[in-house]
N, C-alpha and C positions, 0 to 999 in steps of 0.2 A: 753493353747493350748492343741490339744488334743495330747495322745500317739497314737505309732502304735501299741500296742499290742491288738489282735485279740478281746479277750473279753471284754476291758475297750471301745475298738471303739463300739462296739453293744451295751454296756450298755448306754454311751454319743450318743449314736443316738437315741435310743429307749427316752433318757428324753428329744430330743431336737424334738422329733414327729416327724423325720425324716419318709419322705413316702416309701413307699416299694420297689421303686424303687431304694435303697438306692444301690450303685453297691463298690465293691472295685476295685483299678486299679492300686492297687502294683505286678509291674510287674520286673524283673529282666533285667538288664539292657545289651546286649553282650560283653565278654571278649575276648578280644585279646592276648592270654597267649604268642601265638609265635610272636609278635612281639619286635624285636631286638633294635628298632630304639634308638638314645642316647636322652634319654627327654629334654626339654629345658625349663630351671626357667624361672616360671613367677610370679607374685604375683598375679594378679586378670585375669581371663580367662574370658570373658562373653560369652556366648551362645546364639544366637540369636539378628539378627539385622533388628529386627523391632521397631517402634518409643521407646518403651520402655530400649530395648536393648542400642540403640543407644545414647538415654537420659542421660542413667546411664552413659556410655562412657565419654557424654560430658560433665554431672555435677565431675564425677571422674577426667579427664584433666583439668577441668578449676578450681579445689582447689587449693591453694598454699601449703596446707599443704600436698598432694597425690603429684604432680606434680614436677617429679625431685628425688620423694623418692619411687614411686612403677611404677612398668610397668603394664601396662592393656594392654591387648585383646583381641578382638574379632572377633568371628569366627561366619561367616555365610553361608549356603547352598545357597542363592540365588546370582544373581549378580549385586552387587551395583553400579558397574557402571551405569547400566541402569537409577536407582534413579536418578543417578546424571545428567544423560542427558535428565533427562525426562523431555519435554515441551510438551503445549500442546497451542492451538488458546487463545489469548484473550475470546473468546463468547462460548468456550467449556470448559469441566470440568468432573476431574474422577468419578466414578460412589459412590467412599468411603470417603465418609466422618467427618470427627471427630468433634465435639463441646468442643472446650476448656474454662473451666471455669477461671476465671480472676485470682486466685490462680497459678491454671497451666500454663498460660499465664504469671505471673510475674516468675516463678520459670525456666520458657527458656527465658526469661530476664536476670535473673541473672547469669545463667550460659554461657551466650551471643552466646546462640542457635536463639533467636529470630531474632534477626539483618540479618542472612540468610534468613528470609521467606521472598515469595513474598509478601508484604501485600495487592498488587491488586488484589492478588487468594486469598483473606482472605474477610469475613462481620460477621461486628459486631451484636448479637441477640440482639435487645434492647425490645424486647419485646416477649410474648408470651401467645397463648390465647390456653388453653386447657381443653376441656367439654365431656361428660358423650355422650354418641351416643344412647343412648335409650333416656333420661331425659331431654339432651339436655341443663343441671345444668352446668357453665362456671366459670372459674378461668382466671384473665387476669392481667396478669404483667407485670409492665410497668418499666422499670429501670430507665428512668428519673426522673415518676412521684413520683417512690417512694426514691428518692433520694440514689441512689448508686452513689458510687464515678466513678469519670470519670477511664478508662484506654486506655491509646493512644487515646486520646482526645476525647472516647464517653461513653456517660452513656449505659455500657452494661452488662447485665446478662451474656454472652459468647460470644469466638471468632469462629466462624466454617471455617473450612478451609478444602483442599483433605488430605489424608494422604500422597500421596507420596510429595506435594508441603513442606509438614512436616519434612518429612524422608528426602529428599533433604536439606533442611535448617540444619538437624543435621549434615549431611557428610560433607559438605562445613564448618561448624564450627568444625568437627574432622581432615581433612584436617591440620588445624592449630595446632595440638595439636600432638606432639614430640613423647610425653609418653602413646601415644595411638595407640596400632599395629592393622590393622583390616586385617582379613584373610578371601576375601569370596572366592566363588565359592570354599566350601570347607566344606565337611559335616562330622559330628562327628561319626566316625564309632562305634567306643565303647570306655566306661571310664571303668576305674579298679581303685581298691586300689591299692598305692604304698607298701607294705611292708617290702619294703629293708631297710629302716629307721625309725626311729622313726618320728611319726610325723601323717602318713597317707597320703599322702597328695593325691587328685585324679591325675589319669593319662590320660590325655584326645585320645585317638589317630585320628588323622584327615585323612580324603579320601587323602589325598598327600602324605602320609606316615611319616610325623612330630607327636610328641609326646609331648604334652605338659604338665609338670608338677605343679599345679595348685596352689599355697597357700591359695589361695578361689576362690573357683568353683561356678561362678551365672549363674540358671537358667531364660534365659529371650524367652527363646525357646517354647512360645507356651503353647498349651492345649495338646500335643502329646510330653512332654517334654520330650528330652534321661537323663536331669540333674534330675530329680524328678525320676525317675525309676532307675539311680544308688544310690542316694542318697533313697531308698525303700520308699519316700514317697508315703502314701495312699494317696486318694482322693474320694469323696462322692457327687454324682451326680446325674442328671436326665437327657433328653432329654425331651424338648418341644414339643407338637406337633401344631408345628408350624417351618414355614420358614419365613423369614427378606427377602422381595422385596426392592432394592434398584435400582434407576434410576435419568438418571440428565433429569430434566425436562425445556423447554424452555416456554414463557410468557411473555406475553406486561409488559413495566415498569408499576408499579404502577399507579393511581393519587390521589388516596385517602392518599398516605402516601410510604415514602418509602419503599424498600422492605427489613426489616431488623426485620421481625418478623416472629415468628415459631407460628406453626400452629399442632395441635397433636386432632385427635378425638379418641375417646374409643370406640372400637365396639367390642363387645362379641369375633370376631372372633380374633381380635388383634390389638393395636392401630396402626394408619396410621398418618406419619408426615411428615409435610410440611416445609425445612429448606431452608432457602435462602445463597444465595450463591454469587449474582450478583442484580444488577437491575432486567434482566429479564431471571436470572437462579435461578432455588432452585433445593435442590435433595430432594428426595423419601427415605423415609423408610417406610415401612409397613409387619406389622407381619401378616399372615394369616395363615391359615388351607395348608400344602404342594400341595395338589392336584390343590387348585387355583393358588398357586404364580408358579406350573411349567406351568397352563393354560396362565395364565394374562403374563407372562414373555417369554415364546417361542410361541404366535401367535400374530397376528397383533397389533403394535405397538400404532394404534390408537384406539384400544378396552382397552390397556390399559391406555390411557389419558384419555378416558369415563367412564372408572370405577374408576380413580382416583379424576376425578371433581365430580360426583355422588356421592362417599364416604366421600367428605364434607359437603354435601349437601342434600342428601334425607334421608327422617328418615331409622330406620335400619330393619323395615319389607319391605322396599321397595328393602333394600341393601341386603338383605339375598335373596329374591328372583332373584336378577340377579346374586347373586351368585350360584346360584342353578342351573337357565337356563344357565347356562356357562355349567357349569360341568355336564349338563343331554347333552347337544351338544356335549360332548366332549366324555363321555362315549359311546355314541351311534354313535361314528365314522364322526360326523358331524361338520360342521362350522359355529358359529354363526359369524358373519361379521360383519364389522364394523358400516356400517350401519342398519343391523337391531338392533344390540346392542342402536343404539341411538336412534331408535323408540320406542323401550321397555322403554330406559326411558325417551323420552318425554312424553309416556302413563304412566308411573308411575308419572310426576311433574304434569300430570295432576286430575290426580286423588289424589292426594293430595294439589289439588287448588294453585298450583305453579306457577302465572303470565310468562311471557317469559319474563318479564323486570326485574324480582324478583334478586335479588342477589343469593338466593338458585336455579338458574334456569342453567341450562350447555347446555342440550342435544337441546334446543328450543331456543339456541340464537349462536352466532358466537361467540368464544372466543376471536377473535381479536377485534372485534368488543367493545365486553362486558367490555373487560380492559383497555378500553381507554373514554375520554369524560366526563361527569358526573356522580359518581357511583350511585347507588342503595342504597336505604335506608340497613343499616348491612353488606354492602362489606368490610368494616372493619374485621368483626369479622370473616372471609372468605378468605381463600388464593385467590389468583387470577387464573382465569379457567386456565389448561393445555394448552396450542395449538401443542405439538411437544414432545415424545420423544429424547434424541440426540440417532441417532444411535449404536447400542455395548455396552448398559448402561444398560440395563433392562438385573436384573442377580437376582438369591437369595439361600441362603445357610441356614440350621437349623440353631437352636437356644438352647442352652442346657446352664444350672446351674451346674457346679460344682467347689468346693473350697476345696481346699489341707486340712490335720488334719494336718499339721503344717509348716510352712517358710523356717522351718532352721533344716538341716539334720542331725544327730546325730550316734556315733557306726561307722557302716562300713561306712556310709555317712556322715561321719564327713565332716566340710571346704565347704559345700555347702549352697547355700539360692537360694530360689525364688522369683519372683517379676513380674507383669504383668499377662497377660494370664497363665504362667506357672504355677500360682498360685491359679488363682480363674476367672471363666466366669460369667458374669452376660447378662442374660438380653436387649438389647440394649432400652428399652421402654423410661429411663431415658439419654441415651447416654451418660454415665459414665464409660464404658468400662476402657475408655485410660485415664481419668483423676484418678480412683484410682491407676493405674499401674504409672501414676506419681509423684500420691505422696507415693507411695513404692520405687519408685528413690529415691523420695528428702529425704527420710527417710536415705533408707539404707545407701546413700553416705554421710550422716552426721553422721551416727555411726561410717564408714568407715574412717571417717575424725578423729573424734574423738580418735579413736582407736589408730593413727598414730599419735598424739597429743601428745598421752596418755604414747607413746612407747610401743603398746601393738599387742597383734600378731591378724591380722585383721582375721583369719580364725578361731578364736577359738570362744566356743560358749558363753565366756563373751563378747565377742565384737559383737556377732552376735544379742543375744536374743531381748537387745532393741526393737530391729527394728521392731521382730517378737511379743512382746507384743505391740506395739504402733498399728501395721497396721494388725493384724489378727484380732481380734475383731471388729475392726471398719470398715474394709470391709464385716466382716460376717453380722453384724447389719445393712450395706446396702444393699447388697444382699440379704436378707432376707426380707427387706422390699419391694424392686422391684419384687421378685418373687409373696409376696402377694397381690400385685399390679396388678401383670399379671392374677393373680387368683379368684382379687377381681371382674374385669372390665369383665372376661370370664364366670359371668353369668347373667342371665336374670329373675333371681328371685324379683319378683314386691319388697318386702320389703328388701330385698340390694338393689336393686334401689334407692329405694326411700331414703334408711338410708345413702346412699354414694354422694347422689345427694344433701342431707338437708348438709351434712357437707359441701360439696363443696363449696353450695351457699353462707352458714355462714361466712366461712371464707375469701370469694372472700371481703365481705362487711371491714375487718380487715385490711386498710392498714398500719396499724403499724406491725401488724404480719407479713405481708407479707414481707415488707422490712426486717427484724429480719429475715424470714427464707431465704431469695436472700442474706443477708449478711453470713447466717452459711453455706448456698451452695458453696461458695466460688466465688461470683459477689465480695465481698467488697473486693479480692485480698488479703487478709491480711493473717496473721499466723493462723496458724490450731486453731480453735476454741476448748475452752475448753471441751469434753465431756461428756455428760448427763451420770447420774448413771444407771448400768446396768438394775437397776428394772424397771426403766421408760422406757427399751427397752421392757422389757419381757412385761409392761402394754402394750403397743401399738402393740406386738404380739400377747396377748389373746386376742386382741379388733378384730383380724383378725380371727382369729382362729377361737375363738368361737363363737363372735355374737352371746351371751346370751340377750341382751336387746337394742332395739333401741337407747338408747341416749348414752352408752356407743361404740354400733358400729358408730354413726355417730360421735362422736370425734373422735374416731380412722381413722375415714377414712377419716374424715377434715385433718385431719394431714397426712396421708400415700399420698394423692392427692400433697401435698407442695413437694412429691419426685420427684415431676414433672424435676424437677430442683435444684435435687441431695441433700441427704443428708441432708434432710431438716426434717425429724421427732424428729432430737434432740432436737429442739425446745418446741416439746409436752412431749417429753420424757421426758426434765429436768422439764418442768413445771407438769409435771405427778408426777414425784416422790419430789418435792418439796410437791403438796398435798399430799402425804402421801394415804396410800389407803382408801377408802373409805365405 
């Protein structure tokens, strides 16, 4: 892990080619010297009650061995009630959505968080087909075909669900749990060292005026953590340029097949995915350039269901120019309309000899019409056309990279750790987000366990570091691969093309590989997989980096493609450093 002192962090970034954007964000956290209030013991305080926050809560109360013998807490600025009463229509649905991998999915099984979810706001990915937007080179995974074990009776690569249908199912499962306090509508005004004692322990003070005296202090509070800023954790970062469009989209049921497969293209500007959600609901994610996603998301709703069935569908000189004419209309004070938007691109399917019966065909045919009846020769390998925004859904926020130089806080931030966003941001390309923040849960709360097993004091940094060598590396080594990811697909350089397109297709033909990397994704639901040697990380990094010769960039990028669906370069990795270098 790395240290915080000033010039060992420049020298470990300088070896790690850290970009120049490299920023520090150790910042000091406010103290509240005059307050008087009588602290109240606690053993575990948590900070933050989102799906992660709330997770650790309910893997923490549902041990045998914590429950009865430590008090936990959690303290949140928002109001959970809400969560708890949130409904929404059978045929509607939130705009944020999560993809859980079958890993994650068994692991709120076990801690009998699952049992709360709706599973009728829940579908199963059992498939997913994701290609090159210039090359048009395809990867298509099939979880039956390639025999992954069933979970909750389907053969699926992931569960996607809303988040709050999520966060709901957690509180109804804390509900039940004695030894777990939750304090919201209540914000962390500042944390101090205790000094009065030996020990250290944090002093949290809350907007109520209560004082809480912490034996471990976890940060689950976000990318703007108050726990990583008294605890002086650094952090090392960038900002994207790019914003995440997300929208729930409506669509005739399938016929060619059900609607239980995701859909993701590669276009320079940022990938666009298609995740289902219902029969005839899927949501939106899509990364773009910010000027478009505040275009496409605050004017007419049906300009953006025509730019979203277009960006499946027409090659990407066609999609760059109607991104253009958006944004020279917008510039110059003007309105391009919905319906001229669909002339431009009937004139563009035309002009690239596009039939109006074509499956590749949106703007010259009826989307009601098109999704129903006999498909089209390749409707398959095509989401099904938009016909409807839901209204209030089309939203989008940046997107930035950055991860802590270390988990677990030390010196005057002693009895602190991180976990989730507090931690490390990635990328959503892969939708990985919330599944490494859960397996920083199942982690920490099994050291936690262990620790109390052990009769050992769970705030100290023997009982901590585990956790933090288990799950700091092997989030960095995913992170890392998704950024280069994001890096690799945002250019248009003919020979990465071509070198990222030939690996793709290679291994699309590999389905023993394939099943092997959906089992090390965590499809197979099993225990964490053993991890590739770090060299066979670094080989699959200089195969990005540098692109000294074609046939080592197109390995590399056969395998950085498999992250389509998480965590899948360990695969090339161990078989990398098994051959030895070369």
């Amino acid at each position: 892990m790395l240290r915080t002192t000033s010039s060992r962090t420049i020298l470990l970034a300088r070896s790690r080619n850290l970009p120049a954007t490299y920023r520090y964000t150790r910042r000091p956290y406010s103290v509240d010297e005059a307050s008087t209030a009588r602290p109240e013991e606690c053993d575990i305080v948590i900070v933050g009650g989102g799906p992660a926050g709330l997770a650790l809560a309910g893997a923490l109360g549902s041990s045998h061995a914590i429950r009865g013998q430590l008090s936990v807490t959690l303290v949140e600025g928002g109001d959970l009630q809400k969560i708890r009463e949130w409904a929404m229509p059978t045929d509607a649905f939130s705009n944020r959505v999560v993809s859980l991998t079958n890993t994650s999915q068994n692991f709120l099984q076990d801690i009998g968080a699952w049992d709360h979810v709706d599973v009728d706001r829940t579908c199963p990915m059992e498939g997913m087909q994701v290609w090159d937007g210039i090359s048009d080179a395809r990867i298509n995974f099939n979880a039956l075909e390639l025999g992954v074990p069933q979970v909750a009776g389907s053969s699926q690569m992931a569960r996607l669900t809303e988040n709050f249908n999520l966060q709901r199912a957690l509180l109804k499962h804390l509900d039940g749990q004695s030894s777990v306090q939750l304090l919201d509508k209540t914000r962390v005004e500042s944390i101090q060292q205790d000094k009065r004692e030996s020990g250290s322990w944090p002093l949290v003070h809350l907007s109520d005026g209560r004082v809480l005296r912490a034996r471990l202090l976890i940060g689950a509070d976000g990318f703007n953590s108050p726990v990583r800023s008294y605890a002086g954790i650094q952090s090392y970062g960038w900002n994207y340029d790019t914003h995440a469009i997300v929208a729930t989209l409506h669509h005739s049921p399938r016929t060619i097949s059900p609607n239980t497969t995701a859909f993701q293209r590669f276009l320079p500007t940022g990938p666009i995915a298609f995740l289902p959600l219902s029969p005839s609901v899927s949501s939106l994610v899509w990364s773009t350039k910010p000027p478009l996603a505040a275009a496409l998301t605050k004017g007419d709703p049906a300009t953006l269901s025509s730019m979203i069935n277009a960006a499946f569908r027409l090659p990407e000189v066609s999609i760059r120019y109607l991104h253009n004419r958006i944004l020279d209309a917008k510039n110059k004070g003007e309105t391009l309309t919905a319906e001229q938007l669909k002339d431009e691109i009937a004139w563009r399917e035309r002009s690239h000899s596009i039939e109006h019966h074509s499956a590749y065909a949106s703007a010259s045919v009826d989307p009601v019409i098109a999704n129903v009846g006999i498909p089209p020769d390749g409707a398959e390998l095509l989401p099904p056309l938009v016909e409807s925004i839901q209204p209030g859904t089309a939203a989008s926020f940046p997107l930035r990279f950055n991860h802590t130089e270390q988990y677990v806080g030390e010196g005057a931030g002693a009895r602190t750790v991180l976990v989730g966003d507090a931690a490390h941001t990635v990328h959503p390309l892969a939708g990985q987000g919330l599944n490494l923040g859960l397996a920083d849960v199942k982690c920490l709360a099994r050291c936690i366990e262990t620790a109390v097993l052990r009769g050992g004091d769970i705030g100290s940094h023997t009982a901590l570091i585990p956790y933090a060598r288990e799950r700091y590396f092997e989030n960095h080594k995913l992170m890392s691969v998704f950024d280069k990811l994001h890096k690799l697909y945002g250019t248009t350089f003919p020979p990465v093309v071509w070198a990222r397109s030939v690996g793709l297709e290679i291994f699309n033909e590999l389905d023993t590989l394939k099943a092997a990397v959906m089992m090390s994704a965590g499809s197979g639901g099993g225990t964490r997989q053993k991890q590739g040697p770090s060299a066979g990380w670094n080989f699959v990094a200089s195969g990005f980096e540098n692109a000294t010769g074609a046939a080592r960039l197109t390995e590399a990028v056969g395998g950085a493609l498999r992250s389509t669906t998480v965590g899948v370069l360990q695969q090339l990795a161990k078989a990398a450093a098994d051959r030895g270098p070369r």
